[in-house]
TORVEXRO-542033 format. One record per atom (N, C-alpha, C): residue number from 1; x, y, z. Coordinates in steps of 0.1 Angstrom, whole numbers. Each point is the difference from the previous one (the first is absolute). Layout:
NUM; X; Y; Z
...
***
This chain:
1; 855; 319; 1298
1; -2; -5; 13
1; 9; -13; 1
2; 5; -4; 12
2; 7; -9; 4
2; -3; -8; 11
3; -2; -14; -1
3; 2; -9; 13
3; 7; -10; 5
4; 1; 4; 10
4; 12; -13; 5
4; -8; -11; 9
5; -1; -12; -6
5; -4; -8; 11
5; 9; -8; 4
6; -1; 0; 14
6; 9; -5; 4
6; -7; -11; 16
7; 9; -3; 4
7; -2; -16; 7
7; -12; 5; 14
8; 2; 11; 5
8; -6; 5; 9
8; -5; 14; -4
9; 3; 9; -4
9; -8; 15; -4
9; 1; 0; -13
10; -11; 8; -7
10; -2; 4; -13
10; 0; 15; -3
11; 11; 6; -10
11; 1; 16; 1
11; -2; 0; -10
12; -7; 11; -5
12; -10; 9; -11
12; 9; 10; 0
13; 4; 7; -12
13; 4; 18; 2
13; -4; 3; -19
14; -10; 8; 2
14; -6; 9; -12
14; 13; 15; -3
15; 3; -2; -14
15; 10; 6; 3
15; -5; 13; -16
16; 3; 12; 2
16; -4; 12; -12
16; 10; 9; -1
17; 11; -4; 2
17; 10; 5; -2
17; 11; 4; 12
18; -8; -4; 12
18; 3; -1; 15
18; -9; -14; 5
19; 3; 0; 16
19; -10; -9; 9
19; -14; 8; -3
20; -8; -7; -4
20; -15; 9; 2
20; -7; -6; 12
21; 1; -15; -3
21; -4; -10; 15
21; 4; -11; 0
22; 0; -5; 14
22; 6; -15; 2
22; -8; -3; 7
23; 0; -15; 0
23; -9; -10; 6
23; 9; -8; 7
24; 0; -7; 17
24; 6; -9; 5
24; -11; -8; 8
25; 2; -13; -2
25; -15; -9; 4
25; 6; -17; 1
26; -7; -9; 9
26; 9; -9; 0
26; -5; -9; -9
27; 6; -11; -9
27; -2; -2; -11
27; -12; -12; 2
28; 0; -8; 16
28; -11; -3; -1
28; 0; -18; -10
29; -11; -10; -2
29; 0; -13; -6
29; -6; 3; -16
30; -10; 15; -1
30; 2; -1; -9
30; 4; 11; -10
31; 10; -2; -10
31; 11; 6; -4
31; -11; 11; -11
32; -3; -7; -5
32; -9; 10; -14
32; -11; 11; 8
33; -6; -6; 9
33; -8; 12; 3
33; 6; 7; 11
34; 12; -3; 5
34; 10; 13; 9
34; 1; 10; -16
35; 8; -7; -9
35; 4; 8; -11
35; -13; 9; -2
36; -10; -4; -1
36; -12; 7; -5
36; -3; 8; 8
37; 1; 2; 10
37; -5; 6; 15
37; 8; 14; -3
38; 17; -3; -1
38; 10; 14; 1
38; -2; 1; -13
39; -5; -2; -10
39; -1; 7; -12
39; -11; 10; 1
40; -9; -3; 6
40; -17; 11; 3
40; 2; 9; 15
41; 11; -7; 5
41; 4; 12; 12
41; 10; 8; -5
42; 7; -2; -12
42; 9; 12; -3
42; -6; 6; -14
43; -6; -7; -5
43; -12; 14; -12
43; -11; -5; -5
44; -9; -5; 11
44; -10; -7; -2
44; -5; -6; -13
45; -8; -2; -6
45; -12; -11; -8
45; 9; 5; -14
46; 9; 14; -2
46; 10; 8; -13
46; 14; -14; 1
47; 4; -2; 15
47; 13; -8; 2
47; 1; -9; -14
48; -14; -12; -2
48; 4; -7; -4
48; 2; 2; -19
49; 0; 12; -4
49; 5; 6; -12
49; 10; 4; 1
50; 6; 1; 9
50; 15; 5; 4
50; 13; -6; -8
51; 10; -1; -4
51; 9; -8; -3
51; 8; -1; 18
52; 2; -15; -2
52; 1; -6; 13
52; 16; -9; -5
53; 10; -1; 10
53; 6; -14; 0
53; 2; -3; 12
54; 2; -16; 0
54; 0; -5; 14
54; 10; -4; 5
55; 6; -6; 14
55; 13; -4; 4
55; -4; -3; 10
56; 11; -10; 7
56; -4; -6; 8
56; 0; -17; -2
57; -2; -9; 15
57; 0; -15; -3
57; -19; 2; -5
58; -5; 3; -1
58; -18; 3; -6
58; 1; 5; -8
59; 8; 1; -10
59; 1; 13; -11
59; -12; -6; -9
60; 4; -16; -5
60; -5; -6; -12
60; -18; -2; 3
61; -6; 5; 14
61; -12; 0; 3
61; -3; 12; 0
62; 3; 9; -1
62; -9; 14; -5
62; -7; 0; -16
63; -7; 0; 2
63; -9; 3; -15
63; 0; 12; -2
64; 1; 4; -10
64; -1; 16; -8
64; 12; 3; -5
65; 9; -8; 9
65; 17; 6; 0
65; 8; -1; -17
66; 2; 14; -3
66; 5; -7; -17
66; 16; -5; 6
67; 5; 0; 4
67; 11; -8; 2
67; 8; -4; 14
68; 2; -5; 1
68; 8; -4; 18
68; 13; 0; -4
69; 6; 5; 12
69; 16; 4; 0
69; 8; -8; 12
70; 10; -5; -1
70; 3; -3; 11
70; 4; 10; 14
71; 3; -4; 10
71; -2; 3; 14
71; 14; 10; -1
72; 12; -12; -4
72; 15; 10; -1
72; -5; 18; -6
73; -2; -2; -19
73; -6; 7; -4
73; -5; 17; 5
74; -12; -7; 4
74; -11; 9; 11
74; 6; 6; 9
75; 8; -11; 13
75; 8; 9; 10
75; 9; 11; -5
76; 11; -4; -13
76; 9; 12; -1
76; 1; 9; -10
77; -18; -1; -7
77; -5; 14; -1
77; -5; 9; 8
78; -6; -6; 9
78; -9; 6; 10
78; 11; 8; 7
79; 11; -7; 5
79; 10; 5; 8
79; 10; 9; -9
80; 1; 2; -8
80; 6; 8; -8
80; -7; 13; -2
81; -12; -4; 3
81; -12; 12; -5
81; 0; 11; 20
82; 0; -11; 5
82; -4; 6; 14
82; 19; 6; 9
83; 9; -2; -5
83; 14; 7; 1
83; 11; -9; -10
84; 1; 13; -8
84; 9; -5; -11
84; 15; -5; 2
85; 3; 4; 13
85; 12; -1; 7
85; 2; -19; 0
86; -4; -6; 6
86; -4; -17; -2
86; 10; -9; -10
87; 2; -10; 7
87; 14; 0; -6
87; -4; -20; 3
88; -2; 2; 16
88; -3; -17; 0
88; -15; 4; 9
89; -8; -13; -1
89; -12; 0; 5
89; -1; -13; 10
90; -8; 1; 8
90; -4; -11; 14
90; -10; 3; -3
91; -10; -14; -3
91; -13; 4; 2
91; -6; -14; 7
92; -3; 5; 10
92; -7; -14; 8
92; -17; -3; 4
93; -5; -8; -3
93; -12; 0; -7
93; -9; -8; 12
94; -9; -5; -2
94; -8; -14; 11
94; 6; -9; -6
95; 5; -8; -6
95; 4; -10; -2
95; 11; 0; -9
96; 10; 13; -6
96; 11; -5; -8
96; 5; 14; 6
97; 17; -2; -5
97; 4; 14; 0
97; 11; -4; -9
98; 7; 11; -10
98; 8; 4; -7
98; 7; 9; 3
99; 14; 1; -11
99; 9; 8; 3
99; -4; 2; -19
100; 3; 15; -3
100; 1; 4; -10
100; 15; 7; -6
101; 8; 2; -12
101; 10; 11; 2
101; -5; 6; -13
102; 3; 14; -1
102; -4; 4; -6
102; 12; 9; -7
103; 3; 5; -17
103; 6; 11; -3
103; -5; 15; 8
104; 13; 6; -15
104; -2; 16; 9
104; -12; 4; -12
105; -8; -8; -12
105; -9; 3; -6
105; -11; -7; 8
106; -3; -8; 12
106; -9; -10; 3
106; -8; -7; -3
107; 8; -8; -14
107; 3; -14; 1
107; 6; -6; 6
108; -7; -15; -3
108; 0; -13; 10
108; 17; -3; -5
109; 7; -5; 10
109; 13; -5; -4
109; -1; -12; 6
110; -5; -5; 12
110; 2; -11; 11
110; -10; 5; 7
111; -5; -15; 4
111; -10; -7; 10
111; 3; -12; 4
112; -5; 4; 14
112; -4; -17; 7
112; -13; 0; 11
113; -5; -11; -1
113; -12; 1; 2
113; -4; -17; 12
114; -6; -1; 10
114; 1; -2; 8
114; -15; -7; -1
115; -6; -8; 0
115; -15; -4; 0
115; -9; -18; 2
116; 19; -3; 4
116; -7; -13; 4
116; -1; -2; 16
117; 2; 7; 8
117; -1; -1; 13
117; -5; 18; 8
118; -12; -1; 8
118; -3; 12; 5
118; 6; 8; 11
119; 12; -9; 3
119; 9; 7; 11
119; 6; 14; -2
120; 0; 10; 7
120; 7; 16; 0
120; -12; 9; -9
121; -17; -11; -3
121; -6; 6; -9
121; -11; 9; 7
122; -10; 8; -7
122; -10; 3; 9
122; -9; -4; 12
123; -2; -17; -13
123; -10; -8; 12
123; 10; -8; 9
124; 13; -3; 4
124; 4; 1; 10
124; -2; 10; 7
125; 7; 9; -1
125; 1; 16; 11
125; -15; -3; 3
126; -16; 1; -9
126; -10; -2; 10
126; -7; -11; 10
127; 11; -13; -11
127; -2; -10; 17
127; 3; 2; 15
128; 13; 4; -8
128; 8; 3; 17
128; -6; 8; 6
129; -4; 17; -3
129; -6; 7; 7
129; -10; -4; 5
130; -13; -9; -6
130; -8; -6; 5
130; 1; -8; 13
131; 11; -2; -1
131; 4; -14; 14
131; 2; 7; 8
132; 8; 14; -4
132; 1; 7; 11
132; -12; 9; 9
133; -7; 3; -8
133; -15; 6; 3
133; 2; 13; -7
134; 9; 7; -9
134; 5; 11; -10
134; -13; -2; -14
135; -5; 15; 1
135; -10; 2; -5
135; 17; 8; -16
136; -5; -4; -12
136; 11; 13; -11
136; -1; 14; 4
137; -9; 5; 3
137; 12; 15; 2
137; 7; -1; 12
138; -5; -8; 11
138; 12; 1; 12
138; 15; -6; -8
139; -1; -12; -10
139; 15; -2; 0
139; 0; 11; -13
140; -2; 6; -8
140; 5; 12; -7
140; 6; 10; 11
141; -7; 4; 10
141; 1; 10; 7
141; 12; -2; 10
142; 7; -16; -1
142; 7; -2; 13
142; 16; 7; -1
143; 6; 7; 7
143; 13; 5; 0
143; 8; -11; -3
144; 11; 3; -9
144; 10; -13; -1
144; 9; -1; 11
145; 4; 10; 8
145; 11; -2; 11
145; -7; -3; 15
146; 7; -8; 3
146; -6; -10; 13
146; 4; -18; 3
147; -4; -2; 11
147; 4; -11; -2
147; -2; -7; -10
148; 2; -10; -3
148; 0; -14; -8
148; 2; -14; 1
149; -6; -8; -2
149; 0; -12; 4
149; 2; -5; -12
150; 9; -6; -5
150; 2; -9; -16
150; -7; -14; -1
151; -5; -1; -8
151; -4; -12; -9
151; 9; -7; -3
152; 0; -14; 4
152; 5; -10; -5
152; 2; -8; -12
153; -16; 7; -7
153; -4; -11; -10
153; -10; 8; -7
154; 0; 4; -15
154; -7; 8; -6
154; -14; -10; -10
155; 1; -16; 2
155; -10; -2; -2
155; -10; 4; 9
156; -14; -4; -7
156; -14; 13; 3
156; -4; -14; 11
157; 2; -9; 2
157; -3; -16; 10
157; 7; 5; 9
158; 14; 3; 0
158; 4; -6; 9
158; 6; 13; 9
159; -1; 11; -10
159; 3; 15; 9
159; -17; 1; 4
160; -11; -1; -2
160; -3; -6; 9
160; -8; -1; 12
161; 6; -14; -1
161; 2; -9; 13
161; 10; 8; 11
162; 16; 6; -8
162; 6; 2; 7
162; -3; 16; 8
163; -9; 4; -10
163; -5; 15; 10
163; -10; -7; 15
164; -7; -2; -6
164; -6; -10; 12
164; 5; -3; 14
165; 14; -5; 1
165; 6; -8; 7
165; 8; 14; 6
166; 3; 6; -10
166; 12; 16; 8
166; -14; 6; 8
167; -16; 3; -7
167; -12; 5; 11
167; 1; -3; 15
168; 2; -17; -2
168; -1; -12; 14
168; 8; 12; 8
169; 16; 2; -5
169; 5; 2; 8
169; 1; 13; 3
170; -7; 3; -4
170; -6; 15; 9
170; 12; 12; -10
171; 4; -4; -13
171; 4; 10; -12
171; -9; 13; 1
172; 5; 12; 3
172; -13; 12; -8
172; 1; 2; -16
173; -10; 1; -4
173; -13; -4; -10
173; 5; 14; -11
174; 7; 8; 8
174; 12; 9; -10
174; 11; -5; -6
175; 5; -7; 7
175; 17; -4; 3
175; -1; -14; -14
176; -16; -6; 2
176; 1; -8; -10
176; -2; 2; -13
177; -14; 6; -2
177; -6; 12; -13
177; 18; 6; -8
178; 6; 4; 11
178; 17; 6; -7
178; 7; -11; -2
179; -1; -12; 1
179; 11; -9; -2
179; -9; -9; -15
180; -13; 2; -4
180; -8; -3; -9
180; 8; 8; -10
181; -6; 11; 4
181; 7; 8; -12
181; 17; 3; -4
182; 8; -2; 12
182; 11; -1; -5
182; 1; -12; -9
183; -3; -10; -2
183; 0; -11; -2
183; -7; 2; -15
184; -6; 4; -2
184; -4; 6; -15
184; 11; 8; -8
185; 4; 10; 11
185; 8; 9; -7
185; 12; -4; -8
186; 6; -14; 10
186; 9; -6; -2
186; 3; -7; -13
187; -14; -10; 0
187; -3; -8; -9
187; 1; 7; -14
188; -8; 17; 3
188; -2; 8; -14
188; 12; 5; -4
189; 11; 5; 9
189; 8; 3; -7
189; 14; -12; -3
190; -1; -9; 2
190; 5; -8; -1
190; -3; -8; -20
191; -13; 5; 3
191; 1; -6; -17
191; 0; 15; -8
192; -1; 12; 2
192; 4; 14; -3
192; 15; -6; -5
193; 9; 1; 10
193; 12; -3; 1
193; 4; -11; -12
194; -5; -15; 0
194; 3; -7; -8
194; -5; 4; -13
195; -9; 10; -6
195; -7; 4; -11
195; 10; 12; -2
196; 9; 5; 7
196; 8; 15; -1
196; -12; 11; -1
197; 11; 4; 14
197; -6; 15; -5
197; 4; 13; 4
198; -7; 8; -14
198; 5; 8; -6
198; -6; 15; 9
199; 2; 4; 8
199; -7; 15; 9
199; -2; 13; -19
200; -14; 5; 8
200; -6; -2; 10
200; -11; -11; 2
201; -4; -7; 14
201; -11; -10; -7
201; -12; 4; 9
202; -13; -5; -8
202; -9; 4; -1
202; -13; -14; 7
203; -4; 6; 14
203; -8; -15; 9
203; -19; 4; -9
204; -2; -12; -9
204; -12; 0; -3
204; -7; -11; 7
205; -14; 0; -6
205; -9; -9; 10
205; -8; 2; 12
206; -7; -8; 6
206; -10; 2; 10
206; 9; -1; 17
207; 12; -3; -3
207; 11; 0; 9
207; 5; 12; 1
208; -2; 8; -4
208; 10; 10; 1
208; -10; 13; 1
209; -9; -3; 8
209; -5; 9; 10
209; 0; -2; 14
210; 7; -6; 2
210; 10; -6; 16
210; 11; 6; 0
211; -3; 13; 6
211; 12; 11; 1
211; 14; -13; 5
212; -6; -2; 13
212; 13; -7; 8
212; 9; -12; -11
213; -6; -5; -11
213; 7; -11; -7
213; 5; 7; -10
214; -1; 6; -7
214; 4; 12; -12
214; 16; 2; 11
215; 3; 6; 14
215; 11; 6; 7
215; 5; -14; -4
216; -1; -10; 4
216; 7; -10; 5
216; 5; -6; -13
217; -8; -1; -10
217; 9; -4; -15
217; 9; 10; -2
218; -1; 15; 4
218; 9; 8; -4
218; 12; -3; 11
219; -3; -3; 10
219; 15; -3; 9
219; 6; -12; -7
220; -4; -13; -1
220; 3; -10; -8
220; 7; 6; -11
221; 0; 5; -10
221; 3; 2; -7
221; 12; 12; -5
222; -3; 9; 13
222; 7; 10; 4
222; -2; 11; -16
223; -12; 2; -4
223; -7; 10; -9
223; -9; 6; 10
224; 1; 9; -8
224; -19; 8; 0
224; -9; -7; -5
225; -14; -5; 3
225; -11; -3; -6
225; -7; 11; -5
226; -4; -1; -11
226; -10; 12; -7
226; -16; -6; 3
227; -10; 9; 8
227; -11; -8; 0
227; -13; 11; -4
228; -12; -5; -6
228; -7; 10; -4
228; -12; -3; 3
229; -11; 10; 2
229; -12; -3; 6
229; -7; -11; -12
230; 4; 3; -11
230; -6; -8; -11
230; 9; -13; -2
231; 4; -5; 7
231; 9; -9; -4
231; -6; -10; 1
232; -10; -4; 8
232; -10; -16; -3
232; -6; 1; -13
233; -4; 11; -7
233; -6; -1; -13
233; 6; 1; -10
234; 15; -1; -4
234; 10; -2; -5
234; 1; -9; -19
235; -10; -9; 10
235; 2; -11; -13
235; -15; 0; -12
236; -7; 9; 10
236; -16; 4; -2
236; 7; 12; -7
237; 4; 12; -2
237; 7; 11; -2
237; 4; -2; -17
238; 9; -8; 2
238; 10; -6; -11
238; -9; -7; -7
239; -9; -6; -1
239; -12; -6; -6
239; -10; 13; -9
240; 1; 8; 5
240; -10; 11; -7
240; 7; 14; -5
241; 16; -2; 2
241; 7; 5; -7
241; -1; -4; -14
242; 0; -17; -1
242; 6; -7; -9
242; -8; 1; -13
243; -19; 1; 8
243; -14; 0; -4
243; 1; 17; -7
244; 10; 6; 9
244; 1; 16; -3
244; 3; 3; -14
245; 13; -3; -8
245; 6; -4; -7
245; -6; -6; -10
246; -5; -7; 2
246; -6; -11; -13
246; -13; 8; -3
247; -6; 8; 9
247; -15; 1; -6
247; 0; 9; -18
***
C-alpha cells in the first residue's frame, strides 16, 4: 500500500500486482487519522498489516509506515508505472509543483521543485475560481479556446485583487478563469523549460484534470502533454510499488 500526503488531498492506492484500489480524500488538520481513515477504506481493519510506505509533505506522520520515500521518488515510479513512454514530468500539486526528467530506464536524472510560494499551484487555481463563483468541475470542464483576459500578477494577493477589479469592469467570468490558467501554464512551462525537457512529458497531480490547462502547457511548450485518468495518484502509486517490491 502507498500514501501520499500531501498539502491539500491524501491518495491511498492498494496495489497486488495492479491498481486493486485507490483512495482520494482531502487531507484535512488531522494528518494521522486521514492516514488511518484511507488505510480501512482501501482494505479495512487487514490494511493495517499491510506493508505500507509513505510520501508526501505528511509522510513522517503516518504511523505503520515501514519507510517513507520522498515525493521526486514516488512521482517517477508512479509515472513510469502508469506510461512508460515519460521522459519529463509536471506535477502540480495544492501547494508545490515540480518538474521531474527522467531516463529511458526511469530513473531520476533532474528535478526542480517549486514550494516556497503557492502561485500556478492548486490552491491558487481554487482561490481564483472561488472569486469567480467557479465550482472544480466547471474549471476542469472549461474549453481552452476563447477569449482571454491576462493576468498581470501571479501572486495569490494581488491576482486577486486584480480579478476583482477586471469583474468591476464588467470582464466575462470565462475570458478571466482562461487568462488564470494561461498564466499557470506559462509559469509551468517556463520552469519545464528551465529544468529541460526531454518529450515525451508527462502532466501529474490534482492539476491536471483541467483538460483546458494540460492544452495550454502543451501550446507553451509546443509538445504533446501525456495525461492519465490516474495521474493525481501518481505519487500514492509509486509508494506501493515501492512497498510492492520490498515486501
Amino acid at each position: 500500500m502507498g500514501i501520499d500526503i500531501g498539502s491539500v488531498g491524501t491518495k491511498g492506492v492498494l496495489f497486488d500486482g495492479s491498481i486493486a484500489a485507490v483512495s482520494l480524500v482531502p487531507t484535512g488538520w488531522d494528518v494521522k487519522e486521514t492516514a488511518r481513515s484511507v488505510v480501512t477504506s482501501l482494505a479495512g481493519e487487514e490494511g493495517r498489516s499491510l506493508p505500507l510506505v509513505a510520501t508526501g509533505y505528511g509522510r513522517k506522520a503516518v504511523s505503520g509506515a515501514r519507510r517513507t520515500v520522498t515525493e521526486i521518488t514516488c512521482h517517477a515510479r508512479g509515472v513510469r508505472f502508469l506510461d512508460v513512454r515519460a521522459r519529463t514530468v509536471l506535477d502540480i500539486g495544492g501547494q508545490d509543483s515540480k518538474v521531474i526528467r527522467l531516463d529511458e530506464t526511469g530513473n531520476v536524472i533532474d528535478f526542480a521543485m517549486n514550494d516556497r510560494c503557492a502561485a500556478g499551484t492548486g490552491r491558487f487555481l481554487q482561490m481564483m475560481a472561488h472569486s469567480l463563483g467557479y465550482g472544480l468541475d466547471e474549471v476542469r470542464s472549461l474549453p481552452p479556446d476563447g477569449e482571454v483576459q491576462p493576468l498581470s500578477s501571479m501572486c495569490a494577493v494581488f491576482a486577486e485583487t486584480e480579478v476583482v477589479a477586471h469583474i468591476a469592469r464588467g470582464v466575462a467570468r470565462e475570458a478571466l478563469l482562461r487568462g488564470i490558467l494561461q498564466a499557470i501554464a506559462s509559469r509551468s512551462a517556463a520552469m519545464v523549460s528551465k529544468t529541460g525537457l526531454t518529450e515525451p512529458l508527462f502532466f501529474s497531480g490534482g492539476l491536471s484534470r483541467v483538460t483546458g490547462l494540460a492544452a495550454l502547457i502543451g501550446r507553451e511548450l509546443r509538445t504533446d502533454v501525456i495525461v492519465h485518468d490516474r495521474a493525481p495518484l501518481a505519487g500514492a502509486l509509486g509508494a506501493a510499488l515501492i512497498a510492492w517490491e520490498a515486501a
